[in-house]
N, C-alpha and C positions, 0 to 999 in steps of 0.2 A: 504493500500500500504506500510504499516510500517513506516509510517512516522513519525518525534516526533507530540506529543498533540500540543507545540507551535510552531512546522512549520504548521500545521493542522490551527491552531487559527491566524498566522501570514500572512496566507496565501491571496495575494491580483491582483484583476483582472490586474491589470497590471504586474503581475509577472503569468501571466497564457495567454499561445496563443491557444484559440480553433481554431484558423488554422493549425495548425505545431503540435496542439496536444501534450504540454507541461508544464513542470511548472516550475518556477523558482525558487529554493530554496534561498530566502536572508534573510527571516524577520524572528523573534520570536516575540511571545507574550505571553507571560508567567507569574507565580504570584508572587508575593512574598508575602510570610506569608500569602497565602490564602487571601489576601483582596485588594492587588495594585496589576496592570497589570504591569509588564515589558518591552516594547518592545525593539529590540533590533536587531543586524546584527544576521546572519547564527551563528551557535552555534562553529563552526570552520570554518575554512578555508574549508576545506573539506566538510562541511556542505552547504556551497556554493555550488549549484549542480543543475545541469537542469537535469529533468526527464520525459521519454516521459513515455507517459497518456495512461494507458490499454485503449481497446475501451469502455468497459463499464463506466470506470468512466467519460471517454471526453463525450460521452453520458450525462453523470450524471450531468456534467456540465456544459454542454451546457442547459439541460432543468433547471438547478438550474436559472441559468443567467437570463431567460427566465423568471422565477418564481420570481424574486427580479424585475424586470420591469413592470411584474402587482403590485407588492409589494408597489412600489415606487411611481409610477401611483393612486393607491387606496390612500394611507396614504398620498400624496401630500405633503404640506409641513410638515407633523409630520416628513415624513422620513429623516432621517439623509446618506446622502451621503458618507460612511466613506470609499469605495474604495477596502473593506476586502470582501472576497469569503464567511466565514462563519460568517454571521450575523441573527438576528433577524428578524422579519417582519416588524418593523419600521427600519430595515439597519443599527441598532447600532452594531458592533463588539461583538461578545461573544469571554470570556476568557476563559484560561483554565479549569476550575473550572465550567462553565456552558457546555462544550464540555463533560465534563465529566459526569456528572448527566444528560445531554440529553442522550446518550452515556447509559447510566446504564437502564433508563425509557425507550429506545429502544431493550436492552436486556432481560429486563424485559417482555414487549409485545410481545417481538418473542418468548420468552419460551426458551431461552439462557442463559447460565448459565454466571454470571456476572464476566467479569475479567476487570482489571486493565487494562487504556488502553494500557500501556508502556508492559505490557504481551503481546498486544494484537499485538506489533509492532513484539516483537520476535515470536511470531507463523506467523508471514507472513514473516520475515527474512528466517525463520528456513524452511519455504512452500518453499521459493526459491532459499534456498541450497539442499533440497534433491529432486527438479526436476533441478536440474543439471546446475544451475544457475552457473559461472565460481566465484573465490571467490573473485576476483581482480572486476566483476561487484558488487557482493553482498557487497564488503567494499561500493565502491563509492554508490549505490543504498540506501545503511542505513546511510551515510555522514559520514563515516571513514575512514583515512588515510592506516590502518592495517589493512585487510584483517584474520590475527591472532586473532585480538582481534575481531571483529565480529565474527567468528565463536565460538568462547570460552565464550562470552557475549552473544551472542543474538542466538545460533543455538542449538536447543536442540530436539536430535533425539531420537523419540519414536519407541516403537517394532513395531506399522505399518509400520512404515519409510524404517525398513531393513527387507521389504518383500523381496525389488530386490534380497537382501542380498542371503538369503535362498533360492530364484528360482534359485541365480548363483551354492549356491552348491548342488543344484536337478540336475542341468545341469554337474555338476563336478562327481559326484558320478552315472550321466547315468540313471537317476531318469527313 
């Protein structure tokens, strides 16, 4: 959905309503020097941000939720109640650092070529400016204030992109 690694990592069931089908952008968790987690408010002001939930992923997360309550049920008191969307099977928090190397072991098994997941934010920014996304939603949707600098940062159009391009001047020249 292009969200950052540590809104992904900070991400906590009480800042997600699978009724209204939402989520709440407040928290980060994130590293520092690779070996302490950070946690921390919305990364801006702006970054503060409710975003409603394709249906697939509310899906996704309604059967995750469902999936940490046998989780939690099974491991009994091993598990740890830490209140975060993306955790373990004993319900400890993963950081960003384990997001990522799961993240790579599942691009890996699908036969996907391995990016960066912060690339991986801009090719879903970049998915939702050239199907006509307005650019004042696509700031707020990536949690920036500039609508300029997200297109300039995160929007990067490939020659598939400007097929429409090319049909418009088929249509101009009476193709």
């Amino acid at each position: 959905m292009g969200l950052r690694p540590a809104e992904v990592c900070g991400q906590r069931w009480t800042d997600t309503d699978l009724q209204l089908g939402t989520l709440e952008m407040t928290n980060t968790r994130t590293m520092v020097g690779n070996r302490r987690v950070l946690e921390k408010d919305a990364k801006t002001a702006a970054g503060e941000r409710v975003l409603p939930l394709p249906s697939k992923a509310l899906d996704a997360l309604k059967k995750f939720k469902a999936q940490q309550a046998r989780e939690k049920l099974a491991a009994g008191e091993a598990y740890t109640d830490s209140g975060y969307v993306v955790v373990d099977e004993l319900g400890e928090p993963l950081n960003t650092r384990h997001l990522r190397e799961h993240a790579y072991r599942l691009m890996r098994r699908l036969g996907l070529r391995q990016v960066r997941l912060y690339d991986a934010r801009h090719s879903c920014l970049t998915y939702l400016a050239v199907n006509g996304v307005p650019d004042v939603v696509l700031a707020a949707w990536a949690g920036h204030t500039n609508a300029g600098f997200t297109k300039k940062k995160y929007v990067h159009v490939a020659a598939e992109d400007m097929r429409a391009a090319a049909a418009a001047w088929d249509a101009f020249h009476g193709e």
